[in-house]
SERO-4910 file (N, C-alpha, C, O; in steps of 0.05 Angstrom, whole numbers):
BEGIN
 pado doro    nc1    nc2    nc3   cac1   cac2   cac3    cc1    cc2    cc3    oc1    oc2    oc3
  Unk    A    595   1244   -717    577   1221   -713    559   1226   -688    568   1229   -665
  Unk    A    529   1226   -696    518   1226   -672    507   1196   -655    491   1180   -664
  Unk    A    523   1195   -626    517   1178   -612    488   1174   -605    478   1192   -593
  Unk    A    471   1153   -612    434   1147   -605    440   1132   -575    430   1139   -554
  Unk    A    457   1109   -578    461   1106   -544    474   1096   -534    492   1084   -545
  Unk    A    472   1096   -513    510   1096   -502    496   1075   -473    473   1081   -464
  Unk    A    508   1055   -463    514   1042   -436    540   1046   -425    562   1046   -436
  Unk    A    531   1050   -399    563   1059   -385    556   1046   -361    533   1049   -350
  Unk    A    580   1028   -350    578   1003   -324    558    994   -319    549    996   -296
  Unk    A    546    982   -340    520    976   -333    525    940   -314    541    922   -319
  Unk    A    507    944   -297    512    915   -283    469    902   -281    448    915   -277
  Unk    A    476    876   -284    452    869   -272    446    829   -257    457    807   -258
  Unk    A    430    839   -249    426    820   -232    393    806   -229    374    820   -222
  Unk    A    391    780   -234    368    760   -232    371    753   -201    392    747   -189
  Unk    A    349    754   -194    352    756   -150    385    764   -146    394    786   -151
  Unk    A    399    745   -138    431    744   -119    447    735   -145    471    740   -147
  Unk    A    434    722   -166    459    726   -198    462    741   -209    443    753   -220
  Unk    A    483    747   -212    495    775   -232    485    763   -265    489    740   -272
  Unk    A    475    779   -279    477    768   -300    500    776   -323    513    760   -336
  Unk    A    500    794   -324    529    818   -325    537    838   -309    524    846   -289
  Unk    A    562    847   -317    573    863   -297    588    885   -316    600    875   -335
  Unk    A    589    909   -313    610    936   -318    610    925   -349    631    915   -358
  Unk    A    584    927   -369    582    927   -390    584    962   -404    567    978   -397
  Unk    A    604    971   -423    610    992   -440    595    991   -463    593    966   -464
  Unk    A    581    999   -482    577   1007   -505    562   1020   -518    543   1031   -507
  Unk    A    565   1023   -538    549   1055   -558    540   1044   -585    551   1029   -601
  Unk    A    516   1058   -585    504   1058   -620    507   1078   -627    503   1096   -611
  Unk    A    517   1088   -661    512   1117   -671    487   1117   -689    478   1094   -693
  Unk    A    476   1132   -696    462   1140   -710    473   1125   -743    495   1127   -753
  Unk    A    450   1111   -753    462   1105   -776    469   1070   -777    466   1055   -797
  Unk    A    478   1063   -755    494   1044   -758    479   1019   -754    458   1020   -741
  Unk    A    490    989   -768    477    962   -753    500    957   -736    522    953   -747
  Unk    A    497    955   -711    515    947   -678    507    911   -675    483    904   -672
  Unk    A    523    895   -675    511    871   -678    532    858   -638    554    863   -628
  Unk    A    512    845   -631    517    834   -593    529    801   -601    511    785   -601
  Unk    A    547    792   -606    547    764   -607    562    752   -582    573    765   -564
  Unk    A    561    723   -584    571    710   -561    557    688   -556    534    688   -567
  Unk    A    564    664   -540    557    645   -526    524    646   -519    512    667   -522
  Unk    A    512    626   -510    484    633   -503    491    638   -465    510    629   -451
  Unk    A    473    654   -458    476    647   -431    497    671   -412    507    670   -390
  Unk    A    497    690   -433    523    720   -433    508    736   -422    518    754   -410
  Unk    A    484    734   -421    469    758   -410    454    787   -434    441    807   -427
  Unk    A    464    778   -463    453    782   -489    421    797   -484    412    819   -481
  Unk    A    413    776   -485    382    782   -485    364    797   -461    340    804   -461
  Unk    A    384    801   -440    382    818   -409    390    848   -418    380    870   -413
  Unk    A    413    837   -433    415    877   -433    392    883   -455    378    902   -447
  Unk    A    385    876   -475    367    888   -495    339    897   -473    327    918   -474
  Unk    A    332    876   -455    306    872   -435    322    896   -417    303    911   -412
  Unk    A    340    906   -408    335    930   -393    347    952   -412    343    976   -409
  Unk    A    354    947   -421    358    978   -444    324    985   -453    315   1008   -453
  Unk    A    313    971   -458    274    974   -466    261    981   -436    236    982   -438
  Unk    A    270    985   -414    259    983   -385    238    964   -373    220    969   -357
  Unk    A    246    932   -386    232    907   -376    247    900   -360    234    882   -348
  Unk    A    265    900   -351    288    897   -332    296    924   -324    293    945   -337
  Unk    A    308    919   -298    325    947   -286    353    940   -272    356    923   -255
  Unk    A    372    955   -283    402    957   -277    407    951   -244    390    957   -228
  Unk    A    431    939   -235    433    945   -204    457    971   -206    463    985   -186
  Unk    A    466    974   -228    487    998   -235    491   1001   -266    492    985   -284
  Unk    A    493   1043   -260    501   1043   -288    480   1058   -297    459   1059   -286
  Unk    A    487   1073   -323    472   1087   -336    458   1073   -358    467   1051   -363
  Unk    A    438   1080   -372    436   1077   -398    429   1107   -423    406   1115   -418
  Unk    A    437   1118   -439    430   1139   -452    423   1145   -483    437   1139   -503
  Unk    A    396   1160   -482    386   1155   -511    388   1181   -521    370   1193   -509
  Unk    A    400   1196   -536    402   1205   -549    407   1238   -527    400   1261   -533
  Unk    A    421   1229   -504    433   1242   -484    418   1252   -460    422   1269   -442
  Unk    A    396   1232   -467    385   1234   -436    386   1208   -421    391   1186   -432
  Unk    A    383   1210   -401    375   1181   -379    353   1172   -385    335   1190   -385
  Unk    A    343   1142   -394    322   1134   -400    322   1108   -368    300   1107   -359
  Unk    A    336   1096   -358    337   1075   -347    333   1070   -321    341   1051   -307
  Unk    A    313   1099   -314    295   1090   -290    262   1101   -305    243   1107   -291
  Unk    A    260   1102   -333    236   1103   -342    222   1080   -353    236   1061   -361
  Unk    A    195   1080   -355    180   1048   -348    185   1053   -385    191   1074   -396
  Unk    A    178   1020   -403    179   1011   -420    164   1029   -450    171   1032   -473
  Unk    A    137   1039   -430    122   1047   -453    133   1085   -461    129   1099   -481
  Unk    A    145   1089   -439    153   1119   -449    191   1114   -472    197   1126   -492
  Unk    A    204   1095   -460    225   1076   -481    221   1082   -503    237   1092   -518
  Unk    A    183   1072   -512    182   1066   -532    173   1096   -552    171   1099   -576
  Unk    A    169   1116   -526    160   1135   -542    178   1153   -545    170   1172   -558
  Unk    A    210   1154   -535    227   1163   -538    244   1155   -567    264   1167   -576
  Unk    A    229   1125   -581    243   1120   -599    256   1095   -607    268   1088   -627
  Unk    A    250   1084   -579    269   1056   -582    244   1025   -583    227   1021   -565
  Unk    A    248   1005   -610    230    989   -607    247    960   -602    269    961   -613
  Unk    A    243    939   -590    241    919   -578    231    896   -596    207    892   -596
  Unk    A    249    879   -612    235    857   -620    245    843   -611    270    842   -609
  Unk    A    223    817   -596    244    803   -578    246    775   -594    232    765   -612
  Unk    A    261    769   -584    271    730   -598    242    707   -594    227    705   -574
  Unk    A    241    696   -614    220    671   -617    186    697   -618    163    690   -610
  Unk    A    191    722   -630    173    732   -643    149    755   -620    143    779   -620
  Unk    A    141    729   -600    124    749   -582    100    761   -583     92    780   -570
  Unk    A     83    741   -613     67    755   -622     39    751   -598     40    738   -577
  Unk    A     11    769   -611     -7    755   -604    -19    742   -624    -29    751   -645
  Unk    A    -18    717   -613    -30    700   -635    -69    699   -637    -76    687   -657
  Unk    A    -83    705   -625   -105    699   -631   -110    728   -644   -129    729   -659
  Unk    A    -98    748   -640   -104    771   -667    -93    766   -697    -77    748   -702
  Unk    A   -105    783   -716    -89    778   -739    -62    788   -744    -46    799   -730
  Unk    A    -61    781   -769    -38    801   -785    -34    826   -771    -21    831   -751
  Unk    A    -50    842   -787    -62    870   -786    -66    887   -760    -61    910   -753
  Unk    A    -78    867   -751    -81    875   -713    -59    879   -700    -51    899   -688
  Unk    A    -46    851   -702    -13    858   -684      4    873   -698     23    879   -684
  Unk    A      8    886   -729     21    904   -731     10    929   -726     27    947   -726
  Unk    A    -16    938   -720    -28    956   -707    -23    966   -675    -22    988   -664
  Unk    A    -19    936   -666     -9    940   -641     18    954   -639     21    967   -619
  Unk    A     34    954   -651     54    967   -654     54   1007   -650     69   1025   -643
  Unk    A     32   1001   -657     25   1035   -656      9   1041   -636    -12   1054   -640
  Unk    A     15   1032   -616     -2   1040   -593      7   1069   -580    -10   1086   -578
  Unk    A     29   1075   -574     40   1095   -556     34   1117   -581     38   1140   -573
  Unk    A     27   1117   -607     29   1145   -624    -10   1146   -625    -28   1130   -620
  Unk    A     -8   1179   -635    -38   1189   -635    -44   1197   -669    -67   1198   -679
  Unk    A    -21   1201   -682    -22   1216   -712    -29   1192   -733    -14   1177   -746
  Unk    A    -56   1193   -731    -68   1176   -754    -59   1166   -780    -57   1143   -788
  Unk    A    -54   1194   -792    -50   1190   -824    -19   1189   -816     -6   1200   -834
  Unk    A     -4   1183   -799     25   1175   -798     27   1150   -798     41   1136   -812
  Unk    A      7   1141   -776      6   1104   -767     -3   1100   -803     16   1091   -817
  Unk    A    -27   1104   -816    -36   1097   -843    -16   1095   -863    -15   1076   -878
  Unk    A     11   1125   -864     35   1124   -880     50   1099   -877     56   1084   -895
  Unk    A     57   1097   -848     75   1076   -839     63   1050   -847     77   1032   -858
  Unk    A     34   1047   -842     30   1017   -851     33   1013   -873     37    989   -878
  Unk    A     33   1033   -896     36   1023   -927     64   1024   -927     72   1011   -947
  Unk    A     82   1034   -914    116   1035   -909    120    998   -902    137    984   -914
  Unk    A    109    991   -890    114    970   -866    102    942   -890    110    919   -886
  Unk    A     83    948   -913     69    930   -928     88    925   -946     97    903   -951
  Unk    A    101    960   -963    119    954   -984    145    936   -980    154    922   -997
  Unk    A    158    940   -953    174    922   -944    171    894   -939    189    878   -944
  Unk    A    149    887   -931    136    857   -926    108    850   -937     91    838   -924
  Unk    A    104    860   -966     81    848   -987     65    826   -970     43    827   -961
  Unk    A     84    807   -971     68    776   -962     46    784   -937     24    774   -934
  Unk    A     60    806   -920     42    811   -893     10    825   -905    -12    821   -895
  Unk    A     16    841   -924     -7    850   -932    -33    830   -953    -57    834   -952
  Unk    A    -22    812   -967    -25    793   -979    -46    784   -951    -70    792   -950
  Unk    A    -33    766   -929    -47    757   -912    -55    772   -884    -54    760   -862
  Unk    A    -62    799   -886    -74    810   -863    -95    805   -846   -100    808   -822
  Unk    A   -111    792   -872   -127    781   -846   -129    749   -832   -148    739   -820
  Unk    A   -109    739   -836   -103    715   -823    -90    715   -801    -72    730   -794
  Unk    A   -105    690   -784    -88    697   -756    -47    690   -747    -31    671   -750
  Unk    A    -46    707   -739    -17    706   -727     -4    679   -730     19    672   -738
  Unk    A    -25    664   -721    -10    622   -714    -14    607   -742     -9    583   -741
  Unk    A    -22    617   -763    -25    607   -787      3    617   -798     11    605   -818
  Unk    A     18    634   -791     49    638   -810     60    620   -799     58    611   -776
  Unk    A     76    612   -825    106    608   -817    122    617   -801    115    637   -790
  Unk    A    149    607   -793    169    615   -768    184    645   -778    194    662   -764
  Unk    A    178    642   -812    198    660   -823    183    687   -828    194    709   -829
  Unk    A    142    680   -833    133    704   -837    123    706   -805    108    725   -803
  Unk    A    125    699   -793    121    705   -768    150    728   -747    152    744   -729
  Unk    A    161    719   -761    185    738   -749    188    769   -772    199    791   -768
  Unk    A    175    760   -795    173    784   -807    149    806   -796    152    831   -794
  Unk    A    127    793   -792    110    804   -771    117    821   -746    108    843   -740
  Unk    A    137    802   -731    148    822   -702    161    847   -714    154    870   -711
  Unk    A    185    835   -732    192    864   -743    171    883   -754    177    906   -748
  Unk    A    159    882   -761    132    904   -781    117    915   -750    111    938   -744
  Unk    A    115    898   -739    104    907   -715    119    924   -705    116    946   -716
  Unk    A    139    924   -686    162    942   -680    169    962   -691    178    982   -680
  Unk    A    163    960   -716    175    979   -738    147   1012   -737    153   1036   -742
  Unk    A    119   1003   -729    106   1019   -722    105   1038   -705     96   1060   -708
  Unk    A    116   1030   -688    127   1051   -668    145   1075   -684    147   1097   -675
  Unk    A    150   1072   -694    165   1091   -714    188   1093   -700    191   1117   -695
  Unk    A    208   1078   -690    233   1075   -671    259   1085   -693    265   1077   -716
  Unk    A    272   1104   -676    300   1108   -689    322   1089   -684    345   1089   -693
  Unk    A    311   1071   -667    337   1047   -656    310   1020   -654    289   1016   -641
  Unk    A    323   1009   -670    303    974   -676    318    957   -665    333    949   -683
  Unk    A    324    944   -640    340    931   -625    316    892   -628    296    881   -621
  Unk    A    345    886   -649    330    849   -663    345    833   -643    369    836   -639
  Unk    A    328    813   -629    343    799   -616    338    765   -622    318    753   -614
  Unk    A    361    755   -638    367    732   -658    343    736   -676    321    727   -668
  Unk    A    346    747   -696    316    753   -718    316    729   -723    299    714   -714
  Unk    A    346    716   -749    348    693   -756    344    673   -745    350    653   -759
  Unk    A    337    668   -728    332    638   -704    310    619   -724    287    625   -731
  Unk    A    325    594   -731    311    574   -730    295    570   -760    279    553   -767
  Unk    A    311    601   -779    301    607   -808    313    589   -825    335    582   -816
  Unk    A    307    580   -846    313    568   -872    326    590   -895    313    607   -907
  Unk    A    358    582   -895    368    600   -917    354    614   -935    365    635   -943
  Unk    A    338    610   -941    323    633   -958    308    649   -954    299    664   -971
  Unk    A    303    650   -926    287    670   -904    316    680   -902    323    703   -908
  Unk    A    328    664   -895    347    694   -875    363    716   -895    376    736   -888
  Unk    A    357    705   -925    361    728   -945    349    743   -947    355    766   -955
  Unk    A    330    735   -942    293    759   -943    302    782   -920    301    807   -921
  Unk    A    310    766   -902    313    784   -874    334    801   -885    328    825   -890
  Unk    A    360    792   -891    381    813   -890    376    832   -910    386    854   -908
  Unk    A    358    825   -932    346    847   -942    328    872   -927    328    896   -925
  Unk    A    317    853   -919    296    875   -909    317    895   -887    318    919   -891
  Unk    A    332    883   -865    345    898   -853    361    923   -872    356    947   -867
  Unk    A    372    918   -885    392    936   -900    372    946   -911    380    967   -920
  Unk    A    342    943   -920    318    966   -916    319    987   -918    323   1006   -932
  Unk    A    313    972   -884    309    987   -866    332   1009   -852    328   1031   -843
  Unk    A    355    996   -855    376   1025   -848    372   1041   -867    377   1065   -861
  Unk    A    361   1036   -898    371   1059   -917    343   1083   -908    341   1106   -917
  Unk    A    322   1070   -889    296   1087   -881    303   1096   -864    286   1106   -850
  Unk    A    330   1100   -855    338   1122   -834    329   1108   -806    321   1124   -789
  Unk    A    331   1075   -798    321   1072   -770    359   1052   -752    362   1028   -749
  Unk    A    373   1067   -747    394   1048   -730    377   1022   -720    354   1020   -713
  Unk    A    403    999   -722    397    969   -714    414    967   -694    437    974   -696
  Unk    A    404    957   -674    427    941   -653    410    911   -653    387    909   -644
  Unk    A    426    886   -665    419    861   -662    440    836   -644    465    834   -643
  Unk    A    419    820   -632    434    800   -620    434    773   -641    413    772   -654
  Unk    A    451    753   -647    452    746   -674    469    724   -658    490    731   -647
  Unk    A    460    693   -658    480    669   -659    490    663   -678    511    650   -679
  Unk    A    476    672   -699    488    661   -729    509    687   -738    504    703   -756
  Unk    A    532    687   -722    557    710   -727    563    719   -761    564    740   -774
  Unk    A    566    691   -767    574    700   -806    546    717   -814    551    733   -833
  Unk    A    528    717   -808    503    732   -817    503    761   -806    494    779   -819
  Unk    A    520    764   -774    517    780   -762    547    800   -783    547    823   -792
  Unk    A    563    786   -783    585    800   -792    578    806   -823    597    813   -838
  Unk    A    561    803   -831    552    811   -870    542    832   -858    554    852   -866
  Unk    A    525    836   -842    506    857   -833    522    884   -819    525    906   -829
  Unk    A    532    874   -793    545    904   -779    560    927   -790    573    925   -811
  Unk    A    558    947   -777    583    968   -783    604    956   -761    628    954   -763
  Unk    A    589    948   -741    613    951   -710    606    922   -695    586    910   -703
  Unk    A    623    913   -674    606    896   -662    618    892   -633    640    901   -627
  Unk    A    603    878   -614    604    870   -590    609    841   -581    592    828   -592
  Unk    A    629    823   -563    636    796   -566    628    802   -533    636    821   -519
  Unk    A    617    788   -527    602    782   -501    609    757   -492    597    739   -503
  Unk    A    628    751   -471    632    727   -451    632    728   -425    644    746   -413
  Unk    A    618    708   -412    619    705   -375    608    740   -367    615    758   -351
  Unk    A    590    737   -382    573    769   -369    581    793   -379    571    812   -367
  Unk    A    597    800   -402    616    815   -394    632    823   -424    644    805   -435
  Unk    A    633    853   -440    654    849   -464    669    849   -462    680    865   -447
  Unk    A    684    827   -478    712    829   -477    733    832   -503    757    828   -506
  Unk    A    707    841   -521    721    861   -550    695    863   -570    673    851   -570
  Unk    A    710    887   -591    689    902   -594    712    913   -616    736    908   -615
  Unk    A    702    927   -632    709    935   -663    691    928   -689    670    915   -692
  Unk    A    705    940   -703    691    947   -734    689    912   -747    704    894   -741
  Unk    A    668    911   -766    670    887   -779    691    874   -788    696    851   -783
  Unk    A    710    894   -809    737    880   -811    743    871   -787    734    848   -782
  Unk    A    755    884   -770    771    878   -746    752    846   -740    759    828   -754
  Unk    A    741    844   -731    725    819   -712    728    795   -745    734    772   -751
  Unk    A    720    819   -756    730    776   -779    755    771   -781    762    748   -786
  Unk    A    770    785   -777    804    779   -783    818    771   -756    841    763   -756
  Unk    A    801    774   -729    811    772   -699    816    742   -698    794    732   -704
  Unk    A    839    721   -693    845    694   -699    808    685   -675    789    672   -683
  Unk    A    810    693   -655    793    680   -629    760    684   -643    743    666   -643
  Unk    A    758    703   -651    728    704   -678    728    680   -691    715    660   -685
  Unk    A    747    682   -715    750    660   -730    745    636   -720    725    622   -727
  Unk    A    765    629   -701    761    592   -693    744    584   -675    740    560   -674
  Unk    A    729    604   -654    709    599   -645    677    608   -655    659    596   -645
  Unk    A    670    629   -676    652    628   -686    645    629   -717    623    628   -728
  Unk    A    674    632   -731    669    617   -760    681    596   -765    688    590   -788
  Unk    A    687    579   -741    714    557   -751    730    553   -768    736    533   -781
  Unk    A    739    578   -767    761    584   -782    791    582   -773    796    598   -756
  Unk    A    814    565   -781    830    564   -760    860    573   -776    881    575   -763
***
């Protein structure tokens, strides 16, 4: 199994608050890695310094066995790793078409960005359907299909979703788990942050339980659905 990336003690800090502390974990190649937990864990901080929008006060971070985590955001992205962040992030006064273009900023190979966009259409029709409409005319659900398509231009071996499903209507978030399981069979590793756990646990190979800053377990999908403390605190299951 090849490891894509690995955190080792990673700690961080907002001014004098820790936001986590002596965080462990690894993506392999291949796999969906799903982050769950409480709001307020520090979730959405590690994805922001694993991308280099944030910076560690300790600790490594490693992509595919080098040190990426004193390099700025846009070389991140050219090493492979793309960033979709929660509540979408688009620009809205561009279109469709434009903000998934933006996606391809850090690459130069034309007829690759041109491959990828008809890659990025066959997966999300509707986006091509409406390319030339602006960004604030979608919906919450094709609007988050957008960040993904965007992201997805970068041509990233690790697509790090943070809560994709937020705020979707059951029949979006089928669309989504389709599209995700896609997208792994196109050869791109997922690491997602996910409140909606039963969604997250259909999806992972592995996962991460994040409390008070900090994991405090971690295993394969069986394992975490059958763990009693999973169950009654995030499927109420008792």
């Amino acid at each position: 199994m090849v490891i894509l990336l690995e955190v080792n003690d990673l700690s961080v800090f907002y001014g004098k608050a820790q936001v986590f502390h002596d965080v462990n974990l690894r993506v392999d190649k291949g796999e969906i890695v799903a982050i769950i937990g409480p709001n307020g864990t520090g979730k959405t901080t590690l994805l922001r310094t694993i991308s280099g929008l944030h910076r560690a006060a300790k600790g490594s971070i490693t992509f595919l066995g080098e040190r990426i985590d004193s390099l700025p955001s846009y070389e991140i992205v050219k090493r492979g790793i793309a960033h979709c962040p929660e509540r979408y992030k688009l620009f809205p006064e561009m279109t469709v078409l434009e903000n998934i273009e933006m996606g391809a900023f850090v690459r130069k190979d034309r007829s690759g960005i041109q491959a990828d966009l008809e890659e990025v259409f066959s997966l999300f029709p509707l986006l091509e359907e409406r390319k030339s409409q602006q960004a604030t005319t979608l919906s919450g659900g094709e609007q988050q299909m957008l960040a993904i398509a965007r992201a997805l231009m970068s041509k990233p071996k690790l697509l790090m979703l943070d809560e994709p499903s937020l705020g979707l209507a059951p029949i979006i978030k089928d669309k989504l788990v389709n599209a995700i399981r896609e997208i792994t069979k196109r050869g791109i590793t997922i690491m997602m942050i996910e409140q909606d756990v039963e969604l997250a646990l259909i999806l992972c190979n592995r996962g991460y339980v994040f409390e008070e800053g900090t994991v405090i377990m971690e295993g394969s999908k069986k394992f975490l659905k059958g763990n009693p403390k999973i169950r009654e605190a995030y499927l109420g299951i008792v």
